[in-house]
N, CA, C and O atoms as a GROMACS GRO file, in nm:
protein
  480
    1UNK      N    1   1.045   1.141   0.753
    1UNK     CA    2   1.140   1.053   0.691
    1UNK      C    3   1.064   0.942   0.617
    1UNK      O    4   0.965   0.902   0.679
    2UNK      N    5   1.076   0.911   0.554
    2UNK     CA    6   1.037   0.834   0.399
    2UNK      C    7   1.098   0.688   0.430
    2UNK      O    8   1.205   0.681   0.492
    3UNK      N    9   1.035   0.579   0.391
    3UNK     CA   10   1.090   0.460   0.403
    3UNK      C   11   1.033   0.432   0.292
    3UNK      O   12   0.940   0.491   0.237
    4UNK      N   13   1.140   0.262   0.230
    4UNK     CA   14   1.102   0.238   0.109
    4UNK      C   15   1.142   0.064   0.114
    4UNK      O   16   1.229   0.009   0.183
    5UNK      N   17   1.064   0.013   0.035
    5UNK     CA   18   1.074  -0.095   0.013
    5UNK      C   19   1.052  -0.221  -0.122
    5UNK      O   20   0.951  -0.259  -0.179
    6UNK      N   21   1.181  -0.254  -0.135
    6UNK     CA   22   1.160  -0.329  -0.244
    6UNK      C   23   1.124  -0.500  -0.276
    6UNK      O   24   1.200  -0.593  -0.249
    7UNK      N   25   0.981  -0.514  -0.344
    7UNK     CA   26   0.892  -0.656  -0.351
    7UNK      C   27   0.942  -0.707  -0.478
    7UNK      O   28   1.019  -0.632  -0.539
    8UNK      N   29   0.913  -0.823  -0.532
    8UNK     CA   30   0.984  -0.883  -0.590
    8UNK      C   31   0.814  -0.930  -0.669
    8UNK      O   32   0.746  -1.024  -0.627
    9UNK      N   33   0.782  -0.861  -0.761
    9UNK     CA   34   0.600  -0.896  -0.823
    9UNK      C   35   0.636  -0.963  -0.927
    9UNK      O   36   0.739  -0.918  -0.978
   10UNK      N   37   0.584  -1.070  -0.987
   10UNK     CA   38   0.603  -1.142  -1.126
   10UNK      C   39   0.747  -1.089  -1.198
   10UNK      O   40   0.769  -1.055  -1.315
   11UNK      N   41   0.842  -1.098  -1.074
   11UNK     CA   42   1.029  -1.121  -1.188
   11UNK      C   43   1.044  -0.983  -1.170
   11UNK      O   44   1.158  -0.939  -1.171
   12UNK      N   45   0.948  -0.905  -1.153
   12UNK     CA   46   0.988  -0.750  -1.149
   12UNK      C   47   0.986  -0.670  -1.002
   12UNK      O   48   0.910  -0.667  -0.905
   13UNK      N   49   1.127  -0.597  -1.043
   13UNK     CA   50   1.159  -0.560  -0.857
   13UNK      C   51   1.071  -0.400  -0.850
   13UNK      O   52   1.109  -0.299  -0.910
   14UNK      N   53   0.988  -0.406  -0.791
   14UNK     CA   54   0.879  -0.299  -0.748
   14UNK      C   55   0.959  -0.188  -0.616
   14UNK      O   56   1.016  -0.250  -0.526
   15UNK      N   57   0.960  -0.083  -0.610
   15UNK     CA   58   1.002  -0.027  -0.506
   15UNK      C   59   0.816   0.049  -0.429
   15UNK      O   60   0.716   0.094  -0.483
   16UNK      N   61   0.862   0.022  -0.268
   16UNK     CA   62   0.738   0.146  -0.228
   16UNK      C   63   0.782   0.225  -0.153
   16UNK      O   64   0.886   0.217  -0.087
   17UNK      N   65   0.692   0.325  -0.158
   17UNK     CA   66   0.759   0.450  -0.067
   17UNK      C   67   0.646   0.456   0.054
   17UNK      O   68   0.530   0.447   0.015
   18UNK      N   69   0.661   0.467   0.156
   18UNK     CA   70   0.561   0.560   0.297
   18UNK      C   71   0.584   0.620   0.348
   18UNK      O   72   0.648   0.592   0.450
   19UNK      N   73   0.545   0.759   0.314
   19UNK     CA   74   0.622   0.836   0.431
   19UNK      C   75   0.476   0.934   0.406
   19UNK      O   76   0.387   0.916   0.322
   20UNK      N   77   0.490   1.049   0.516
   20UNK     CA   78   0.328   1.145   0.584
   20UNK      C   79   0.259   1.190   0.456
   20UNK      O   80   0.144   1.232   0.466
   21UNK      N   81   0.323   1.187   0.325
   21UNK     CA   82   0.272   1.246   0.220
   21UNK      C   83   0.181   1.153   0.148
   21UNK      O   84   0.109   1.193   0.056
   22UNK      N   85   0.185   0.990   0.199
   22UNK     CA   86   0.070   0.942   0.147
   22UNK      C   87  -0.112   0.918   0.187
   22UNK      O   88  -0.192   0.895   0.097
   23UNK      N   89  -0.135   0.923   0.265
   23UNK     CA   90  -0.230   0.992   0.310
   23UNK      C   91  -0.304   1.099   0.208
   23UNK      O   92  -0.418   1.090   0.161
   24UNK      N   93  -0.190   1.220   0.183
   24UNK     CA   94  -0.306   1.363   0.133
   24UNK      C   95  -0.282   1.283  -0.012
   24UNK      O   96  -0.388   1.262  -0.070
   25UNK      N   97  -0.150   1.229  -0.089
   25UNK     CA   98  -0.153   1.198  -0.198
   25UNK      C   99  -0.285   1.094  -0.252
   25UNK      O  100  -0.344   1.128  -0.355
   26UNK      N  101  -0.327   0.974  -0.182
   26UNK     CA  102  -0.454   0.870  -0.195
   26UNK      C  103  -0.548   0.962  -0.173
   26UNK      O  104  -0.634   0.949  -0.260
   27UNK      N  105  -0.581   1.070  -0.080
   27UNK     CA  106  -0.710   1.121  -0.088
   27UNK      C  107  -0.689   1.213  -0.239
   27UNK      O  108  -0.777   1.194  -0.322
   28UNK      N  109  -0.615   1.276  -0.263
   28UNK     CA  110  -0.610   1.402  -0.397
   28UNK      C  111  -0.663   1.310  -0.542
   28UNK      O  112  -0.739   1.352  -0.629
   29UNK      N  113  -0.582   1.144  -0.535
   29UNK     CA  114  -0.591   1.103  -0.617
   29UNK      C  115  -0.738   1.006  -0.631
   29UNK      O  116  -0.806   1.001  -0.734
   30UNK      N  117  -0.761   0.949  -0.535
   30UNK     CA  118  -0.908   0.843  -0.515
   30UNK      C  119  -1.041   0.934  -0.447
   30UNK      O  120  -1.158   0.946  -0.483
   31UNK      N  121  -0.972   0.983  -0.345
   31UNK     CA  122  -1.078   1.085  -0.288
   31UNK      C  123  -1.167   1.022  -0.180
   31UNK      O  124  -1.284   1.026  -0.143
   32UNK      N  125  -1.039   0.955  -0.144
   32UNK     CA  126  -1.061   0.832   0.021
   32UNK      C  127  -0.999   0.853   0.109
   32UNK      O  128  -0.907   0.935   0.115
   33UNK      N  129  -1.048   0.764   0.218
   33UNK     CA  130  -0.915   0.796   0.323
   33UNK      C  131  -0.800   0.634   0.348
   33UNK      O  132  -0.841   0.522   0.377
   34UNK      N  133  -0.665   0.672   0.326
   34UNK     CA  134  -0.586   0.567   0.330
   34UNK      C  135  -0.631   0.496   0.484
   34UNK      O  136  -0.617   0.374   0.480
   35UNK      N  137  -0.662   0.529   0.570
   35UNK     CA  138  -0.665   0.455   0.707
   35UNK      C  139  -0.724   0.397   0.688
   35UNK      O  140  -0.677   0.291   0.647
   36UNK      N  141  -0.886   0.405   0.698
   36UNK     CA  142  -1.006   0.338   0.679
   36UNK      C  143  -1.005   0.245   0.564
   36UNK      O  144  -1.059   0.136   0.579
   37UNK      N  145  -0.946   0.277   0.443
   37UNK     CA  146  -0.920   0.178   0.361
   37UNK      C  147  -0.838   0.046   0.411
   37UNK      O  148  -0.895  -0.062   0.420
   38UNK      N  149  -0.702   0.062   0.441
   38UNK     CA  150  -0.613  -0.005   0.517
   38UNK      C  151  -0.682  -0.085   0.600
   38UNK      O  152  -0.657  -0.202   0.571
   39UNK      N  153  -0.771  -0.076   0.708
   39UNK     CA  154  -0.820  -0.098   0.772
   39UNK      C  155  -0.894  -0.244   0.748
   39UNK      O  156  -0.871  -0.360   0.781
   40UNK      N  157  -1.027  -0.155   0.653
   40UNK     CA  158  -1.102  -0.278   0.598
   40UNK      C  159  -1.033  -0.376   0.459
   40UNK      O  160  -1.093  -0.474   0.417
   41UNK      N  161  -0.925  -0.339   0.411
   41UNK     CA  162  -0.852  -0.430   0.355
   41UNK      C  163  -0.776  -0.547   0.460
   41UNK      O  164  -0.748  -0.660   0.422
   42UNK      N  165  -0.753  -0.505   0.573
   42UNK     CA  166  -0.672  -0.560   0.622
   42UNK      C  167  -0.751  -0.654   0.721
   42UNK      O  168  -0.688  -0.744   0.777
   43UNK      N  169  -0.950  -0.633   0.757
   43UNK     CA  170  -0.965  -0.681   0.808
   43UNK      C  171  -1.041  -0.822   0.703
   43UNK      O  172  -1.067  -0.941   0.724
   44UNK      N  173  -1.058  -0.716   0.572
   44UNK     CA  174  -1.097  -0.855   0.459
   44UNK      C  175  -1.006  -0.989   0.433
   44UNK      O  176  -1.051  -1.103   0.424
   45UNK      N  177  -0.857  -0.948   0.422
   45UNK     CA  178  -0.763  -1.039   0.447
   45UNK      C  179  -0.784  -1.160   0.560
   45UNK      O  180  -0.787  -1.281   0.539
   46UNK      N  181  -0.801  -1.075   0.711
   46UNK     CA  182  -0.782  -1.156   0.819
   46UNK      C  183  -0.922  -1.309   0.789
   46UNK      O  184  -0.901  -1.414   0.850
   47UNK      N  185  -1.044  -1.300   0.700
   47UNK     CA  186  -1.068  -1.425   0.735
   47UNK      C  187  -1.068  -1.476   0.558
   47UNK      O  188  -1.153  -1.556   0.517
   48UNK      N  189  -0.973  -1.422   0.477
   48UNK     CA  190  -0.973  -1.524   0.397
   48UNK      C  191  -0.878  -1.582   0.340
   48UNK      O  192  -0.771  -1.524   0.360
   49UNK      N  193  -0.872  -1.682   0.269
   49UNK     CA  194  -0.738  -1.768   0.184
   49UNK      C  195  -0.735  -1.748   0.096
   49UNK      O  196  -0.817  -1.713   0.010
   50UNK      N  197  -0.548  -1.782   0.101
   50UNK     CA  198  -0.530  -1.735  -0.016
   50UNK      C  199  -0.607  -1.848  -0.164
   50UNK      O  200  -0.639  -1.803  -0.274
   51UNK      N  201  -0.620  -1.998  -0.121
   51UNK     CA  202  -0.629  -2.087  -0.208
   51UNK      C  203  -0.801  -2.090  -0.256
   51UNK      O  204  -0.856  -2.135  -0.357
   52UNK      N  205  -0.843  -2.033  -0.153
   52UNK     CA  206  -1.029  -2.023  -0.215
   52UNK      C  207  -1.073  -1.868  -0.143
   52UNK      O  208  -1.131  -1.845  -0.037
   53UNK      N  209  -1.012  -1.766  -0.260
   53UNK     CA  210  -1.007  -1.648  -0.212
   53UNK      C  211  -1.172  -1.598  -0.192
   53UNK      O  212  -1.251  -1.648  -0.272
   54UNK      N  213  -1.212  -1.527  -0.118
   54UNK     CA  214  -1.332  -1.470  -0.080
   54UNK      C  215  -1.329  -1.319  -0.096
   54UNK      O  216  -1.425  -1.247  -0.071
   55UNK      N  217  -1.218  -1.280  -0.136
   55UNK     CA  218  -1.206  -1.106  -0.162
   55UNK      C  219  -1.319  -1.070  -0.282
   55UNK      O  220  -1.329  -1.137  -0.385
   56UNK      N  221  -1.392  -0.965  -0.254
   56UNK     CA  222  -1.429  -0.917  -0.316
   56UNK      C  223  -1.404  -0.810  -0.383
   56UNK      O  224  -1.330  -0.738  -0.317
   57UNK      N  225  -1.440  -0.751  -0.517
   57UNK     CA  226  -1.378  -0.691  -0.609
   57UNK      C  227  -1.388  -0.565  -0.572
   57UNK      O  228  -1.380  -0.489  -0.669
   58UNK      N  229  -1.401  -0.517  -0.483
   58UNK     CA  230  -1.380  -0.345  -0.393
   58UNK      C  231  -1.261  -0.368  -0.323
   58UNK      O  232  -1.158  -0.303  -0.343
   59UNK      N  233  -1.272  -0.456  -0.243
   59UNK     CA  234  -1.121  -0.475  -0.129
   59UNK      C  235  -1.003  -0.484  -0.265
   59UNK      O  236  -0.905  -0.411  -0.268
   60UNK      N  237  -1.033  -0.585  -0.373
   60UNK     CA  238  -0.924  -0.579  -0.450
   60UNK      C  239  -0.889  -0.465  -0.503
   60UNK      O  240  -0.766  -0.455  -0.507
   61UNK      N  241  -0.961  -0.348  -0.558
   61UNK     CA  242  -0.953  -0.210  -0.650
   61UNK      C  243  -0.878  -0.158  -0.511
   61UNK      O  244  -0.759  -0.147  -0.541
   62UNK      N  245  -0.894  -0.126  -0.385
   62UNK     CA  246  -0.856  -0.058  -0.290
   62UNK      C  247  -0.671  -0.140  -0.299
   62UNK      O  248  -0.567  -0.076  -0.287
   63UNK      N  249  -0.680  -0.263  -0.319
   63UNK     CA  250  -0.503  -0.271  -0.269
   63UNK      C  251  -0.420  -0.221  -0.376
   63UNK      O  252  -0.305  -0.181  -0.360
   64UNK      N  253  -0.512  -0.225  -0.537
   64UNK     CA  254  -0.435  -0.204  -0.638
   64UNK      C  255  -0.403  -0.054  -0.633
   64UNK      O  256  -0.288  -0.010  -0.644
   65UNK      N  257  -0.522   0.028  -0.614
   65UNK     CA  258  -0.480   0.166  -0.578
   65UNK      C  259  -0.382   0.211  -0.465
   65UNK      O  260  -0.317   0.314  -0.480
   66UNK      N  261  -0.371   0.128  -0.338
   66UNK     CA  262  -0.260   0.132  -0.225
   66UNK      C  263  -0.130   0.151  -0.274
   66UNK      O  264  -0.045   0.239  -0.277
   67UNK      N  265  -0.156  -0.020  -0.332
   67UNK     CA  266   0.017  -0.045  -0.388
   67UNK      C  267   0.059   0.086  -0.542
   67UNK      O  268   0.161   0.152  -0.562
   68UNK      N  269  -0.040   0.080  -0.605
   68UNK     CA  270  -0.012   0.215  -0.680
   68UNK      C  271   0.045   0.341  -0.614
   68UNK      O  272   0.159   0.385  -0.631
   69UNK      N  273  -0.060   0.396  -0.527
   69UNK     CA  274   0.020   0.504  -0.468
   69UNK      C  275   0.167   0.523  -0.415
   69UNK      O  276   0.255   0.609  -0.409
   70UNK      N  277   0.141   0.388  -0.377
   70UNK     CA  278   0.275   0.375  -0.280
   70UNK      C  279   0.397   0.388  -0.393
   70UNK      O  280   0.484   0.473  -0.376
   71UNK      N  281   0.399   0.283  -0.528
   71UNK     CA  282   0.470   0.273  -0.612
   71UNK      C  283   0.512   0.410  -0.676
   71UNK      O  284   0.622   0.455  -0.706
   72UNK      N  285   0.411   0.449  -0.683
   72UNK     CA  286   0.445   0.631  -0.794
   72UNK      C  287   0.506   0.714  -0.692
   72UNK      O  288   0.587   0.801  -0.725
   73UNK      N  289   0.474   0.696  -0.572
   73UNK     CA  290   0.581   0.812  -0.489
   73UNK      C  291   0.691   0.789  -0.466
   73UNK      O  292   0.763   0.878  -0.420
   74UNK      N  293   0.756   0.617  -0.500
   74UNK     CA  294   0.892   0.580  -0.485
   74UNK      C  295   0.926   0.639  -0.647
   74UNK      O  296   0.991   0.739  -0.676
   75UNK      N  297   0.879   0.570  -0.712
   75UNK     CA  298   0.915   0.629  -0.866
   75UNK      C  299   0.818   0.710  -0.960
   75UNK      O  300   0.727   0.657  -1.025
   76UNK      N  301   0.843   0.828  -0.958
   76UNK     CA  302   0.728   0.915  -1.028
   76UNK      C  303   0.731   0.907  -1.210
   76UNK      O  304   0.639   0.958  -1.273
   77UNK      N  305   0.811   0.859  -1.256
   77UNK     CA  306   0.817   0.713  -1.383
   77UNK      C  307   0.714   0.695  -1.396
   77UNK      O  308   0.658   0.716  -1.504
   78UNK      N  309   0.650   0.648  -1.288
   78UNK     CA  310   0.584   0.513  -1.300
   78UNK      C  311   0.410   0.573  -1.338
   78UNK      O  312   0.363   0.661  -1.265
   79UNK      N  313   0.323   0.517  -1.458
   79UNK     CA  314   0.217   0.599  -1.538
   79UNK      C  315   0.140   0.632  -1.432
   79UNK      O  316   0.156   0.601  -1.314
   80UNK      N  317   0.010   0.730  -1.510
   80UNK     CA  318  -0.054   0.785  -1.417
   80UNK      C  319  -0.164   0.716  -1.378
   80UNK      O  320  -0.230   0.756  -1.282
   81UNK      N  321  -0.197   0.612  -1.443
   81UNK     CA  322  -0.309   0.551  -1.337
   81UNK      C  323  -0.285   0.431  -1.328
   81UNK      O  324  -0.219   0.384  -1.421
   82UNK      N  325  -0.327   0.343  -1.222
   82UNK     CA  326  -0.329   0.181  -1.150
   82UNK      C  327  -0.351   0.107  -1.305
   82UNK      O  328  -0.274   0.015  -1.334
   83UNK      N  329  -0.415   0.132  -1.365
   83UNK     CA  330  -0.471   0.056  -1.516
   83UNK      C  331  -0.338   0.027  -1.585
   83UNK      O  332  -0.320  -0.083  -1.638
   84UNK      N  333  -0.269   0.098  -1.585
   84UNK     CA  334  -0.206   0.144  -1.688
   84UNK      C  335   0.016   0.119  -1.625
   84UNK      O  336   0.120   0.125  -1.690
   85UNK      N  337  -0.020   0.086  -1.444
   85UNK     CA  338   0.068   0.070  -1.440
   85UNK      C  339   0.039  -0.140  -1.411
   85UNK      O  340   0.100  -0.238  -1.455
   86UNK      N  341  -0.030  -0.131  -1.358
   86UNK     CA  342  -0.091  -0.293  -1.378
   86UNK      C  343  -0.041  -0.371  -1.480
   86UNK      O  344   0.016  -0.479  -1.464
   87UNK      N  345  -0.072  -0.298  -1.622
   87UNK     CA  346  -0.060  -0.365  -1.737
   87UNK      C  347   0.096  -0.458  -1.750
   87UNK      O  348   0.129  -0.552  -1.822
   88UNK      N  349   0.184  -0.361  -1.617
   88UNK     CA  350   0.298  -0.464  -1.675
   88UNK      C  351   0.384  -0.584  -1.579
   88UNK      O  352   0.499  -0.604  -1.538
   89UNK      N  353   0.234  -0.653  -1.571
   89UNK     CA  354   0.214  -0.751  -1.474
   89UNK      C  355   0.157  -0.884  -1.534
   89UNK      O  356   0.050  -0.858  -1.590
   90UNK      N  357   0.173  -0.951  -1.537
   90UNK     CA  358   0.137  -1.084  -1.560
   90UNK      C  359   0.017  -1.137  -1.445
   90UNK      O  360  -0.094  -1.182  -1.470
   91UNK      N  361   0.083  -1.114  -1.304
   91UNK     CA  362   0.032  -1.167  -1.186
   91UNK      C  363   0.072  -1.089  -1.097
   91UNK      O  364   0.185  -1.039  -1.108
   92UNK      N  365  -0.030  -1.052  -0.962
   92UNK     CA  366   0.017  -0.937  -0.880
   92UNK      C  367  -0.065  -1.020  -0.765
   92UNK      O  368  -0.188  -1.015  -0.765
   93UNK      N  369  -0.006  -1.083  -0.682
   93UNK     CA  370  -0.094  -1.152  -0.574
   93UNK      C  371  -0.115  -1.073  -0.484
   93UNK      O  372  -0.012  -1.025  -0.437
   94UNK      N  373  -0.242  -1.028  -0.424
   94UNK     CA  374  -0.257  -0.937  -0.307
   94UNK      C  375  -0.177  -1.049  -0.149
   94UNK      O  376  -0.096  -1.011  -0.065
   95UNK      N  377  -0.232  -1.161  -0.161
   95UNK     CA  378  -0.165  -1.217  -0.039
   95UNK      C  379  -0.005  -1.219  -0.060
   95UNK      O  380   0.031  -1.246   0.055
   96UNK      N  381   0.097  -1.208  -0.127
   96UNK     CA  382   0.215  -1.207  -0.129
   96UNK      C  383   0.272  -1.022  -0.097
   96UNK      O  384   0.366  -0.978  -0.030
   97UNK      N  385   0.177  -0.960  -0.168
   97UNK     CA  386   0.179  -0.820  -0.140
   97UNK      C  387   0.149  -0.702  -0.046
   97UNK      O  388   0.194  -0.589  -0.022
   98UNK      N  389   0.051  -0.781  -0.005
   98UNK     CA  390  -0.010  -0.635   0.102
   98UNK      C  391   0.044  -0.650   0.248
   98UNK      O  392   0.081  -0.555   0.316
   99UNK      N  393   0.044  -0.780   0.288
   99UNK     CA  394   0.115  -0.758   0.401
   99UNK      C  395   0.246  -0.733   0.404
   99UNK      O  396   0.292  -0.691   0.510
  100UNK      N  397   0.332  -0.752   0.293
  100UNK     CA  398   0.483  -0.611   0.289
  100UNK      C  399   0.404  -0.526   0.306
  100UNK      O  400   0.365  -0.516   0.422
  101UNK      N  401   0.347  -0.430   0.208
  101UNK     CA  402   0.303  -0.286   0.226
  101UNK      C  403   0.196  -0.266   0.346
  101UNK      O  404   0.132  -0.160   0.347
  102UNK      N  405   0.176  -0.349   0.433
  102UNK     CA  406   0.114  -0.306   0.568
  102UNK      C  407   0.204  -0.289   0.678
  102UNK      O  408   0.192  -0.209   0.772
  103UNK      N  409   0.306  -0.381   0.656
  103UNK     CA  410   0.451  -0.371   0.714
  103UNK      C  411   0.486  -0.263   0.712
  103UNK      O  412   0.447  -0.192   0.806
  104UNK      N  413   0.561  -0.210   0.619
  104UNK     CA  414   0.592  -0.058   0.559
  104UNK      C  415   0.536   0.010   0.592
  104UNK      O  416   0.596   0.090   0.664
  105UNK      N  417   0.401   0.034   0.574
  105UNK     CA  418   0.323   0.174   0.624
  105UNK      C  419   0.321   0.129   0.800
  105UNK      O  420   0.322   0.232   0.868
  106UNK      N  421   0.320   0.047   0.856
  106UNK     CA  422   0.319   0.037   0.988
  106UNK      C  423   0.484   0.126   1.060
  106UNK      O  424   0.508   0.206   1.152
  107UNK      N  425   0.566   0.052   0.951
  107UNK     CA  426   0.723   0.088   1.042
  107UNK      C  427   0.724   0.272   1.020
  107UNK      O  428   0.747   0.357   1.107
  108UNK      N  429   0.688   0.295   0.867
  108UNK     CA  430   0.606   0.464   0.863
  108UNK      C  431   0.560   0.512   0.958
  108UNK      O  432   0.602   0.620   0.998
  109UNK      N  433   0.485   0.462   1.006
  109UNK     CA  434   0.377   0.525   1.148
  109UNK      C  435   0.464   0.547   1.246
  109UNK      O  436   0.452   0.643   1.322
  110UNK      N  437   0.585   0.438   1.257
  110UNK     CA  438   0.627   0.424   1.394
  110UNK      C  439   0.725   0.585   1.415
  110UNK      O  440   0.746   0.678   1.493
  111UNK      N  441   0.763   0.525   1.273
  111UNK     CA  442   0.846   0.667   1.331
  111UNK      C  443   0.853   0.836   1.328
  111UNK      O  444   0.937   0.920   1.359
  112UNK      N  445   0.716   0.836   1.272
  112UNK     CA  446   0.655   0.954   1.288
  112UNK      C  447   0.565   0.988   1.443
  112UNK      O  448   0.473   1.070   1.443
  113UNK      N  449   0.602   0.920   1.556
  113UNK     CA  450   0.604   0.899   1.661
  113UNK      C  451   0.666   0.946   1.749
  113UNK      O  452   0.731   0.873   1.824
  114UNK      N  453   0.665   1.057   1.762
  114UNK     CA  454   0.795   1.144   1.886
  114UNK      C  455   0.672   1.093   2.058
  114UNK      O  456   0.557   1.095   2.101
  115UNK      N  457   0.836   1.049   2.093
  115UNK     CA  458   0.774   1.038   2.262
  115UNK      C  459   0.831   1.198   2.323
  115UNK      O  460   0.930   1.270   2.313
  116UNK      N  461   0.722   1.199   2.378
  116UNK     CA  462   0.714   1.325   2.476
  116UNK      C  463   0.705   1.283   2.596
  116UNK      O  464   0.630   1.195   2.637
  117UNK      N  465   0.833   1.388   2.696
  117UNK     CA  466   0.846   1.318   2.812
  117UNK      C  467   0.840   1.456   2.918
  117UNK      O  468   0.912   1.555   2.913
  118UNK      N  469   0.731   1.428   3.011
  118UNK     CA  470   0.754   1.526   3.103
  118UNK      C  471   0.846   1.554   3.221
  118UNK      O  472   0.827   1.514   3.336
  119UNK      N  473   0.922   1.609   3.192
  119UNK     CA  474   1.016   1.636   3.298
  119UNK      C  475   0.937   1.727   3.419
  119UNK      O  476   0.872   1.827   3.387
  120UNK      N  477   0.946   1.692   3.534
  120UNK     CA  478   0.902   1.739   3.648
  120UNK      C  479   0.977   1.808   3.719
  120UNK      O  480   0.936   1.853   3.827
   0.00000   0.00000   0.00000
């Protein structure tokens, strides 16, 4: 099951999609793995600000490609590469952004989660 969510980026309402198909879709298209990315994006976030940002320009290419993926599987519209869907942005703040889409892919996870219960 597919969840989706709509951000609000420079005046323009963005939809994302997460559901099990993003994973193989980020590796087919970057030729990474979404976890490990997620991961160290999320642990680059944890020590910096937003007002004297310390991100470096790999963690940033990794969220633009995230939020890309995520974007083209809600709307397949939407062009074929991060460059090109970027362009129709003014401003795209990773701190206003990624933690929605870590949200999202988290509540994703959850419910691809079957409890298994042993009956005795």
């Amino acid at each position: 099951m597919a969840l989706t969510k709509t951000i609000n980026i420079d005046g323009k309402e963005v939809t994302f999609r997460a559901s099990a198909a993003i994973p193989r879709l980020y590796r087919v298209k970057f030729h990474r793995d979404i976890y490990k990315d997620l991961d160290a994006l999320q642990k680059a976030m944890d020590g910096s600000d937003e007002k004297a940002s310390t991100l470096d320009t790999f963690s940033l290419e990794l969220f633009e490609n995230i939020s890309f993926i995520m974007a083209r599987h809600a709307d397949p519209s939407i062009p074929d590469t991060p460059e090109e869907w970027l362009e129709q942005f003014n401003t795209f703040s990773i701190y206003q952004v990624l933690p929605q889409i870590i949200e999202l892919w988290g509540l994703n996870l959850q419910t691809d989660v079957t409890v298994k219960k042993n009956s005795v």
